[in-house]
Backbone as CSV, one residue per row, in Angstrom:
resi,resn,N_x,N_y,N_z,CA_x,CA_y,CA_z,C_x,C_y,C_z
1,UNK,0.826,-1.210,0.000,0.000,0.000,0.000,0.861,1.261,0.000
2,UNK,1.782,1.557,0.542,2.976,2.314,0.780,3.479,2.964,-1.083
3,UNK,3.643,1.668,-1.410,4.529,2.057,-2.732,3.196,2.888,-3.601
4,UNK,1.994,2.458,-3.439,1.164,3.116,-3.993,0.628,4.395,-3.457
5,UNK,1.069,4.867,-2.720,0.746,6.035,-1.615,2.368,6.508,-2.244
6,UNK,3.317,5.798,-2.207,4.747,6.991,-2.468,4.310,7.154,-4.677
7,UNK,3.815,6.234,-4.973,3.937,6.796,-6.496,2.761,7.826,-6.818
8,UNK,1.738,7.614,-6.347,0.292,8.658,-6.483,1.186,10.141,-5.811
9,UNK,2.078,9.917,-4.671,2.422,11.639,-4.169,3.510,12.207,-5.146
10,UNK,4.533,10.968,-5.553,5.533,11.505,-6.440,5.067,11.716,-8.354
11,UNK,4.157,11.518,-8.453,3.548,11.574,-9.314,2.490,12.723,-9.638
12,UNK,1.952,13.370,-8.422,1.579,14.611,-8.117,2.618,15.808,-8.117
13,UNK,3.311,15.499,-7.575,4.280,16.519,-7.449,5.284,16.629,-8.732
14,UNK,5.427,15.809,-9.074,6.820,15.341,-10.527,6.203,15.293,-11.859
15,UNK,4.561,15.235,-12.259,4.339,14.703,-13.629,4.539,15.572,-14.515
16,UNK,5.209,17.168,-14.247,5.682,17.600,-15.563,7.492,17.614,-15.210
17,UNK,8.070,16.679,-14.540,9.737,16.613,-14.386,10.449,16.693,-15.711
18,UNK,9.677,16.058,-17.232,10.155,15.934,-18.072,10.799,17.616,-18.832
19,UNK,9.401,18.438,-18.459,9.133,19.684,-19.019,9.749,20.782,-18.584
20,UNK,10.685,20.410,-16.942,11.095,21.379,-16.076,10.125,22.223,-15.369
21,UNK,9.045,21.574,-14.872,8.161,22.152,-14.407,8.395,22.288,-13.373
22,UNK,8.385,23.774,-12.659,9.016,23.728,-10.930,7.379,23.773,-10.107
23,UNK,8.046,23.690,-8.787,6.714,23.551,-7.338,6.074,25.000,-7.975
24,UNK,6.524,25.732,-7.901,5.635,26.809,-8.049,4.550,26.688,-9.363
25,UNK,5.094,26.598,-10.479,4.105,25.961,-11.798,3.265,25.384,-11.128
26,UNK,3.412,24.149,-10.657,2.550,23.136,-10.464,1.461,23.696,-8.938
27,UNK,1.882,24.941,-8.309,0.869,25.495,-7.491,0.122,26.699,-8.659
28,UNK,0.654,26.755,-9.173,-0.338,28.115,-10.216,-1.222,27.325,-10.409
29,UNK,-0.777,26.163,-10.950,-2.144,25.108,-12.231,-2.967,24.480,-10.795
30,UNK,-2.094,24.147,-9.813,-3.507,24.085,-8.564,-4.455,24.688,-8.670
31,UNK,-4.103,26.201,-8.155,-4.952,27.568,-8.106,-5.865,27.816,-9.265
32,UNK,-5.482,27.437,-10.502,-6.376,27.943,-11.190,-7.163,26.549,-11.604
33,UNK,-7.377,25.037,-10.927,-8.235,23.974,-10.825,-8.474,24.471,-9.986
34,UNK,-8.259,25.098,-8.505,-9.395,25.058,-7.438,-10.518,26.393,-8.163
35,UNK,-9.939,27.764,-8.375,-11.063,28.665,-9.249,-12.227,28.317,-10.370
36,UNK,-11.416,26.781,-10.996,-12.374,26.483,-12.249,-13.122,25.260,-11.267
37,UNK,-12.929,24.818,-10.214,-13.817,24.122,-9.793,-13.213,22.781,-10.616
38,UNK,-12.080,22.406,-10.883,-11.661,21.028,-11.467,-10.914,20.413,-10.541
39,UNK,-11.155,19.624,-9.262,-10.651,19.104,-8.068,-10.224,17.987,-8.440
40,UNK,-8.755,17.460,-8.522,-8.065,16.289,-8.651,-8.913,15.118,-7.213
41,UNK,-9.056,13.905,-7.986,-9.311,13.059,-6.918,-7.849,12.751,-6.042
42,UNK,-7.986,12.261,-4.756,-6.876,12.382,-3.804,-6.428,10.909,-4.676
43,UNK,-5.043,11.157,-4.249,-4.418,9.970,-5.070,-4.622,8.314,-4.021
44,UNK,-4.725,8.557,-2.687,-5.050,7.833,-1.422,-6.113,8.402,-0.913
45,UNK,-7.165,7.504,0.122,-8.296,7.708,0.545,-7.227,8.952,1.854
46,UNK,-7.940,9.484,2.404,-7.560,10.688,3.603,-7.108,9.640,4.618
47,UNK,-7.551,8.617,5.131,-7.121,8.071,6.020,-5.697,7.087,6.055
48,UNK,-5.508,7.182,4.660,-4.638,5.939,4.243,-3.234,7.161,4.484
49,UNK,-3.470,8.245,4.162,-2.542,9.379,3.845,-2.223,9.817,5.113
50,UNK,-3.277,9.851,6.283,-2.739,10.160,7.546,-1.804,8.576,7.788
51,UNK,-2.191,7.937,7.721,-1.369,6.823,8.154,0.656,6.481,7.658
52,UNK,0.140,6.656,6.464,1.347,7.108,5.794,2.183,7.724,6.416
53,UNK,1.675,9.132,6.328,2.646,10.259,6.993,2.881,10.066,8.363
54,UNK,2.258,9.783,8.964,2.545,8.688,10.943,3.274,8.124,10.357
55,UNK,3.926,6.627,9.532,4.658,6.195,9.893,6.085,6.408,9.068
56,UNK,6.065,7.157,7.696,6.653,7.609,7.327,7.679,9.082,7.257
57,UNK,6.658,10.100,7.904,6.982,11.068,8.128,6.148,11.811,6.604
58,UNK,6.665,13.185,7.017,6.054,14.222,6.312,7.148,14.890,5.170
59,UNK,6.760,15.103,4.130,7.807,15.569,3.288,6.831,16.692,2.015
60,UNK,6.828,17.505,2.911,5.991,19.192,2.203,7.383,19.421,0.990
61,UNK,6.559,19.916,-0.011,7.073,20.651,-0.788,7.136,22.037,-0.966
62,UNK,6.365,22.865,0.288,6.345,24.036,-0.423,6.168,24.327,1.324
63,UNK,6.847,25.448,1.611,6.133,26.237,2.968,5.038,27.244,2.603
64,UNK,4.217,27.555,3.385,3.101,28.710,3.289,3.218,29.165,4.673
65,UNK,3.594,30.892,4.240,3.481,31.849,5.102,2.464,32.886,5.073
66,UNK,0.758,32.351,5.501,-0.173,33.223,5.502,-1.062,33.716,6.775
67,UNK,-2.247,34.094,6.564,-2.862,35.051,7.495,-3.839,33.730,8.206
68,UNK,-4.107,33.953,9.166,-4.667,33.114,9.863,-6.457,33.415,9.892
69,UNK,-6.582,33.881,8.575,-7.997,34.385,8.398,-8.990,33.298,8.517
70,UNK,-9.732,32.797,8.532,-10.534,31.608,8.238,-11.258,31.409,6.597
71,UNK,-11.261,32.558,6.082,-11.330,32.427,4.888,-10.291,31.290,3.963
72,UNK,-9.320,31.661,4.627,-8.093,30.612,3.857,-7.936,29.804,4.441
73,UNK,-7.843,28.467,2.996,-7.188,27.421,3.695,-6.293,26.684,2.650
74,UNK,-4.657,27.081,2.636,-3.885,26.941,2.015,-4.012,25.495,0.811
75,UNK,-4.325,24.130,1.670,-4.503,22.934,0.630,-6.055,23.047,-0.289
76,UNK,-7.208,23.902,0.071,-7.676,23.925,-0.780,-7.518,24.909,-2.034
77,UNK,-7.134,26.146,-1.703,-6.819,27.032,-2.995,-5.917,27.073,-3.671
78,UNK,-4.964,25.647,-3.678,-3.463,25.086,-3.975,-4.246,23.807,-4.827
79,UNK,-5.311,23.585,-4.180,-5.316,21.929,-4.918,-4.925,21.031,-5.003
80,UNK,-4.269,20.841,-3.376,-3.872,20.086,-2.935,-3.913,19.417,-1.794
81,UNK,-3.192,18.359,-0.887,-3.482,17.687,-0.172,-2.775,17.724,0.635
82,UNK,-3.369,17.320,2.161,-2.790,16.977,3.561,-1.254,16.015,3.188
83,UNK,-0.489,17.042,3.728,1.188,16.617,3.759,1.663,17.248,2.951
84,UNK,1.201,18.273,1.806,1.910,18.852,0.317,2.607,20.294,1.172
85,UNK,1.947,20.552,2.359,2.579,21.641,2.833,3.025,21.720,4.081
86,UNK,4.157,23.099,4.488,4.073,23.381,6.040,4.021,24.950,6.276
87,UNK,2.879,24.841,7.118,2.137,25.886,7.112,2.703,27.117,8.009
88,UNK,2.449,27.986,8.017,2.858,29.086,9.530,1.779,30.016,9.173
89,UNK,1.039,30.114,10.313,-0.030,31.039,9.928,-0.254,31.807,11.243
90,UNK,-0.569,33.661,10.634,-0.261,34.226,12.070,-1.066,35.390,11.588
91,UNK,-1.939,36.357,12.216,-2.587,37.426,11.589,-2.061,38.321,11.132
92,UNK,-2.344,38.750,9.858,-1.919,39.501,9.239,-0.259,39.099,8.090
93,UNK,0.042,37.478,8.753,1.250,36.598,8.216,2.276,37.685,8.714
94,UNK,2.504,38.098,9.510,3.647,38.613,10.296,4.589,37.145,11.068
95,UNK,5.629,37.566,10.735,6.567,36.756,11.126,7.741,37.521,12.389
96,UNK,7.672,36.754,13.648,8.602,36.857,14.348,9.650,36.299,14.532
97,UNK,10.209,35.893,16.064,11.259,34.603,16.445,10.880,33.288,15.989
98,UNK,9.608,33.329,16.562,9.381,31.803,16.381,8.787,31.856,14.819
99,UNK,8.218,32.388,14.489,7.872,32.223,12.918,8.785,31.835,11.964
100,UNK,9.937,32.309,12.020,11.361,32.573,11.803,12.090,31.248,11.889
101,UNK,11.927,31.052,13.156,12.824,29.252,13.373,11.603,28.625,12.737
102,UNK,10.292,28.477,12.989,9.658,27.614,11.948,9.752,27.275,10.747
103,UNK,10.006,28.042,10.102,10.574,28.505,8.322,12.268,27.905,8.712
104,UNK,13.019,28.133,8.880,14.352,27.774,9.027,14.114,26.253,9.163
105,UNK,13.386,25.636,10.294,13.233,24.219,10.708,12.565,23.491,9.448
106,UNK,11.786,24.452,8.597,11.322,23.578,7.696,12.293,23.353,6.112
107,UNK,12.964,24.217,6.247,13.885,24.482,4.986,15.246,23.552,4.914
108,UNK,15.631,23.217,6.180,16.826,22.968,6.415,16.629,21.519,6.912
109,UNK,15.257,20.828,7.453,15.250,19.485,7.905,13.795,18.702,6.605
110,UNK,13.746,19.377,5.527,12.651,18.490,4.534,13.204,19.220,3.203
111,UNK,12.609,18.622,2.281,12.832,19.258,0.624,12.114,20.504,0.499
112,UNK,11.648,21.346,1.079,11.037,22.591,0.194,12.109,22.977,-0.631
113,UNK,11.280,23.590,-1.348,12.348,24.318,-2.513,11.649,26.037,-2.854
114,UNK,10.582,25.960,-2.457,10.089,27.281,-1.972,8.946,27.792,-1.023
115,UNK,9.163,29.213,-0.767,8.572,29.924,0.717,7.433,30.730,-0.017
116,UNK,6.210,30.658,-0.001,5.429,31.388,-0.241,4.616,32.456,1.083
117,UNK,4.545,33.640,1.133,4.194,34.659,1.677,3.047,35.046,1.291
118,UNK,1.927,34.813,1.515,0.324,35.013,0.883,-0.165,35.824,2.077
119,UNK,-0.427,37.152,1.469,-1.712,38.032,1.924,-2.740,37.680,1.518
120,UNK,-4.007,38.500,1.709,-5.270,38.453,1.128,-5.443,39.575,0.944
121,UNK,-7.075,39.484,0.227,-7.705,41.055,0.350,-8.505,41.136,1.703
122,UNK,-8.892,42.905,1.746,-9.667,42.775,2.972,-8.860,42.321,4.245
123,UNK,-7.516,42.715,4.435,-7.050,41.762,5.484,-7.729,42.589,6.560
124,UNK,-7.900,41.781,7.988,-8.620,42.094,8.959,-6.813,42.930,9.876
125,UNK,-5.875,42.514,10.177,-5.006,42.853,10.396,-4.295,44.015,9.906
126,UNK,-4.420,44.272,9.105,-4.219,45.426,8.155,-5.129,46.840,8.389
127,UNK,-6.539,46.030,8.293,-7.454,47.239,7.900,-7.659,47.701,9.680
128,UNK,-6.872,46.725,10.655,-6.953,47.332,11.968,-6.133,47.878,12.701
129,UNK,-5.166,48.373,12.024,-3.971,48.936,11.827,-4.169,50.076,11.606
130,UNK,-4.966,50.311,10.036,-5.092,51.916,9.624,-6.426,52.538,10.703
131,UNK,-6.921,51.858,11.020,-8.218,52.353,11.942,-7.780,52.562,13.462
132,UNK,-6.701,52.133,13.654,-6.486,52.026,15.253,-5.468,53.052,15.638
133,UNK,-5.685,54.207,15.300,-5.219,55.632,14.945,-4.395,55.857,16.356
134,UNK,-5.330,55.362,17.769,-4.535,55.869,18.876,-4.218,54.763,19.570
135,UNK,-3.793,54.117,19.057,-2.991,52.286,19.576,-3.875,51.879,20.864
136,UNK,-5.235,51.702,20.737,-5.464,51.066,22.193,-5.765,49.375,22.189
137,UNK,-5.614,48.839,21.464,-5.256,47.806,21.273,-4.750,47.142,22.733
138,UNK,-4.571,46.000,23.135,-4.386,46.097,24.575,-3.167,44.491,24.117
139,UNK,-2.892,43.988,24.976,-2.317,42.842,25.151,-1.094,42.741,23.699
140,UNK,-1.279,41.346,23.175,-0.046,40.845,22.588,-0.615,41.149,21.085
141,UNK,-2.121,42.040,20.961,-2.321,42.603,19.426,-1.829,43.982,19.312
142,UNK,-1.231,44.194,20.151,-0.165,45.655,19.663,0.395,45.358,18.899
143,UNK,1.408,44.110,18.966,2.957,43.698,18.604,2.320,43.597,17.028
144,UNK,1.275,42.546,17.555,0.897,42.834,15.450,0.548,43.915,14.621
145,UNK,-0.026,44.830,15.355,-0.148,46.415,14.309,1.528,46.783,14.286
146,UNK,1.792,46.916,15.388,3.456,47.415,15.411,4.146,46.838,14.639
147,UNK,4.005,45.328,13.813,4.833,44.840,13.086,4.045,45.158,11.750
148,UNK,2.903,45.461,11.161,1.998,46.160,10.206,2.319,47.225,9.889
149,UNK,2.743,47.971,10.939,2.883,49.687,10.953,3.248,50.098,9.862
150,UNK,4.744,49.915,9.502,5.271,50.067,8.733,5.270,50.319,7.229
151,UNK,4.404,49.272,6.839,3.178,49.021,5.319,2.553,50.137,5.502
152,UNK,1.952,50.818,6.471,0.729,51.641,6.638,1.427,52.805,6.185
153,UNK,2.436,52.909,7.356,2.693,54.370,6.688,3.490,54.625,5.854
154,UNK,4.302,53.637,4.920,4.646,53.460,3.500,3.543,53.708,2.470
155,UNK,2.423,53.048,2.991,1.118,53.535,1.865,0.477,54.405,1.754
156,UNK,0.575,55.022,3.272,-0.398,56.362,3.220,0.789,57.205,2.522
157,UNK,1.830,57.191,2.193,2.548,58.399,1.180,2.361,57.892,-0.119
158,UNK,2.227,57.083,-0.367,1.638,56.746,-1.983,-0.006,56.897,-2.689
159,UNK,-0.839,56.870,-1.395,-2.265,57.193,-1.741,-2.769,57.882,-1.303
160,UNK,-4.203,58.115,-1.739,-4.830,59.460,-0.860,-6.167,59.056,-0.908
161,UNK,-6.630,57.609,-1.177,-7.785,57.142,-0.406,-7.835,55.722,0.295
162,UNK,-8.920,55.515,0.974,-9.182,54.555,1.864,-8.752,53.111,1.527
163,UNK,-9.742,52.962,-0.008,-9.977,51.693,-0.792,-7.753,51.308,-1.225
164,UNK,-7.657,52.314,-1.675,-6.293,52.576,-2.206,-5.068,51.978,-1.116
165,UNK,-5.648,53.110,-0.147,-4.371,52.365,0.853,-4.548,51.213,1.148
166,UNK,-5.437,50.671,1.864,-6.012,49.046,2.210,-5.314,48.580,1.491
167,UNK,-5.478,48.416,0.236,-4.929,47.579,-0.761,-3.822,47.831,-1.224
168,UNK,-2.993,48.627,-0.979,-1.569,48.983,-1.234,-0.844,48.232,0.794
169,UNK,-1.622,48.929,1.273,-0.608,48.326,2.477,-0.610,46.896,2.582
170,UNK,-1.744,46.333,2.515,-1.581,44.705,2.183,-0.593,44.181,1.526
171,UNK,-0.495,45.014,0.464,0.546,44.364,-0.961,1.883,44.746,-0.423
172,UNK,2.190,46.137,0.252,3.520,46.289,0.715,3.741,45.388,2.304
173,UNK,3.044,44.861,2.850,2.804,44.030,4.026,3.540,42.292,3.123
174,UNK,3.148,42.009,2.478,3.460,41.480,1.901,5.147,41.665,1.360
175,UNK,5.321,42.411,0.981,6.980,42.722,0.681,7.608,42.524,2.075
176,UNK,6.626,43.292,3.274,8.304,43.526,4.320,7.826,42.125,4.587
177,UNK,7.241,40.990,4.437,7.163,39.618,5.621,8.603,38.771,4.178
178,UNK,8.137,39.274,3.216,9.322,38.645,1.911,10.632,39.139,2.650
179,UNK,11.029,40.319,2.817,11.980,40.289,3.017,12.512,40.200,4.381
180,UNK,11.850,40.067,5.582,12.340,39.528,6.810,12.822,37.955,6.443
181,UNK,12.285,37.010,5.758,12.425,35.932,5.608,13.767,36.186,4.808
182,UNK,14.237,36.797,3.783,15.375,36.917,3.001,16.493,37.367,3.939
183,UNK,16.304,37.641,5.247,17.492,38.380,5.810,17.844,37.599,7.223
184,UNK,17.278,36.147,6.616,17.739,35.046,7.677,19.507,34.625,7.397
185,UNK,20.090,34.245,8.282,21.319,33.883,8.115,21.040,32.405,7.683
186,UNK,20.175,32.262,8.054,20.157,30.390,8.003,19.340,30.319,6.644
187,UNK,19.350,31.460,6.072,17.891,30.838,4.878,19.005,31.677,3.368
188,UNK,19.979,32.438,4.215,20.468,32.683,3.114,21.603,32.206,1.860
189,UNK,21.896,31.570,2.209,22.338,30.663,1.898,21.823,29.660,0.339
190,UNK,20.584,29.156,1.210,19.686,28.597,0.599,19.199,29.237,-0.796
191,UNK,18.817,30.460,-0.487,18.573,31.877,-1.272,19.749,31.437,-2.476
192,UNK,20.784,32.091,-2.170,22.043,32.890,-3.344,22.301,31.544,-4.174
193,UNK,21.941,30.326,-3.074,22.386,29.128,-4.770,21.194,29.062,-5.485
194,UNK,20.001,29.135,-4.952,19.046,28.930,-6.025,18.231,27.769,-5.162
195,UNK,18.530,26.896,-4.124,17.957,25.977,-3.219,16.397,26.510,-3.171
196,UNK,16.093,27.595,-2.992,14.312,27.658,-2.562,14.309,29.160,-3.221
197,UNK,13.345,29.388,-3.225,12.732,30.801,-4.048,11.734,31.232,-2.430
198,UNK,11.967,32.579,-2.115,10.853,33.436,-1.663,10.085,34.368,-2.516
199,UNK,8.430,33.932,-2.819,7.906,34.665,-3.236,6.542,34.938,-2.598
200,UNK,5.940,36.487,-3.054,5.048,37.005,-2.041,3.658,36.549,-3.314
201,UNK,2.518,36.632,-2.525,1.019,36.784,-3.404,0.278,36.842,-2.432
202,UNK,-1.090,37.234,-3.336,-1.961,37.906,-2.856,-3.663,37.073,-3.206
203,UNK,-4.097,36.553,-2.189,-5.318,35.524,-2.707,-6.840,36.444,-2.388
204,UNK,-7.265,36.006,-3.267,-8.673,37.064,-3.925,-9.689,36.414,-2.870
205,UNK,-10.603,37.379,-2.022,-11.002,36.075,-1.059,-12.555,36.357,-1.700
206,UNK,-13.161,37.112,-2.942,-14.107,36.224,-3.561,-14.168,35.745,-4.525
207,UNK,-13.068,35.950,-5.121,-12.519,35.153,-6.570,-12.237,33.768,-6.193
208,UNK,-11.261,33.537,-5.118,-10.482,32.249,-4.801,-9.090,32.393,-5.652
209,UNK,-8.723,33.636,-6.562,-7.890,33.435,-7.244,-6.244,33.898,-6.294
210,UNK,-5.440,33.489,-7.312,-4.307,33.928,-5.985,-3.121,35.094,-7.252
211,UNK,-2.744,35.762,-7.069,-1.645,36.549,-7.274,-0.201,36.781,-7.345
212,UNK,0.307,35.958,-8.165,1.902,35.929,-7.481,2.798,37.525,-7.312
213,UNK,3.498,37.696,-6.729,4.262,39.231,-7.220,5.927,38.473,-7.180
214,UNK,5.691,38.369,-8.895,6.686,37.602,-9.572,8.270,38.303,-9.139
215,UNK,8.176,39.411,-8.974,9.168,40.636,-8.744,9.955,40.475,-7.654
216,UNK,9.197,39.442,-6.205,9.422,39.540,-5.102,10.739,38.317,-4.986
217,UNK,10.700,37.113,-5.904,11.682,36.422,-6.434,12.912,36.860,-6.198
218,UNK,13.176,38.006,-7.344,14.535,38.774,-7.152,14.774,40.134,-6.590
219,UNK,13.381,40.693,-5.721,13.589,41.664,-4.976,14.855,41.550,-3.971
220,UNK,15.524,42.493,-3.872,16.412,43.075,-2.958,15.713,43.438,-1.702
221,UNK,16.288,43.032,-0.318,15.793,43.464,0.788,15.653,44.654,1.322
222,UNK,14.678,45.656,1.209,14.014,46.543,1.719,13.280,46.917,0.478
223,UNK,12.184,46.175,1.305,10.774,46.019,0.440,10.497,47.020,-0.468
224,UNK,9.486,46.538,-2.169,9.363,48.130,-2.342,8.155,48.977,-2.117
């Protein structure tokens, strides 16, 4: 049962190897089967796949660094399945210490070969940021506007309305979590040979569609 559980996953992940098709390709053509509503059958029943991964272990191909919205849920708007990823999810996808060694622990002890950074629209983290004008925010949701901040008031000098900024600070929220991850000692490395790609996007939360910001690839650290 095993060998048929390892050829259905390597066969998911590998069937364009001939073509040079990288992880990321093969998450676009996810994204745009989960939007058209064309859902691959699981290659193993769900239970056979938890079992698997218990006794085999887990071997993600891709990390996801997103918002802990409930709207999202990374294996379905990927089109894919329990074990294809490792997740870190935090509001607003702000990354700290521990966010930080999570991503490091996953890069350096499994095969990823790339870090994806997914905002949304509408982020709730974001849009409570530009509204929370006199920080009363109380407890450990300071630290998250305070780590937001930054996007905000990068955007409010580029726009001069509401709809505008929202959606610009998201997208530059998105750059600074890209480049905190690029300015790991332990990830850089990984980076300059070509080992994993960091890239940022942006998922449509009534489209279902997702956004890459192809740019963020070979962006230089300090976001633009």
């Amino acid at each position: 049962m095993f060998k048929k559980f390892l050829k259905a996953f390597i066969e998911f992940w590998n069937y364009h190897a001939e073509d040079h098709t990288t992880t990321l390709d093969i998450l676009k053509e996810g994204n745009e089967q989960f939007t058209s509503y064309i859902l691959h059958s699981a290659p193993v029943s769900n239970i056979e796949r938890v079992r698997q991964m218990a006794i085999h272990g887990q071997n993600p191909q891709a990390v996801i660094v997103t918002c802990s919205d409930a709207r999202i849920s990374p294996e379905r708007i990927f089109n894919a399945e329990m074990g294809d990823f490792f997740i870190i999810r935090t509001a607003g996808h702000v990354v700290g210490p521990l966010e930080m060694g999570s991503i490091e622990y996953a890069v350096t002890h499994s095969s990823v070969d790339i870090i994806i950074v997914m905002g949304h629209e509408n982020c709730g983290a974001v849009k409570s940021c530009i509204e929370n004008h006199d920080g009363a925010e109380l407890g450990y949701i300071k630290d998250i506007l305070h780590e937001v901040q930054p996007s905000i008031d990068r955007a409010e000098k580029e726009t001069d309305n509401k709809f505008d900024l929202l959606e610009r600070a998201e997208d530059l929220n998105v750059y600074h979590t890209v480049d905190k991850i690029k300015s790991s000692s332990i990830l850089k490395p990984y980076i300059e040979s070509g080992k994993i790609i960091v890239i940022g996007a942006k998922y449509g939360i009534a489209t279902g569609k997702i956004t890459f910001f192809d740019d963020t690839i070979t962006c230089p650290v300090n976001y633009k």
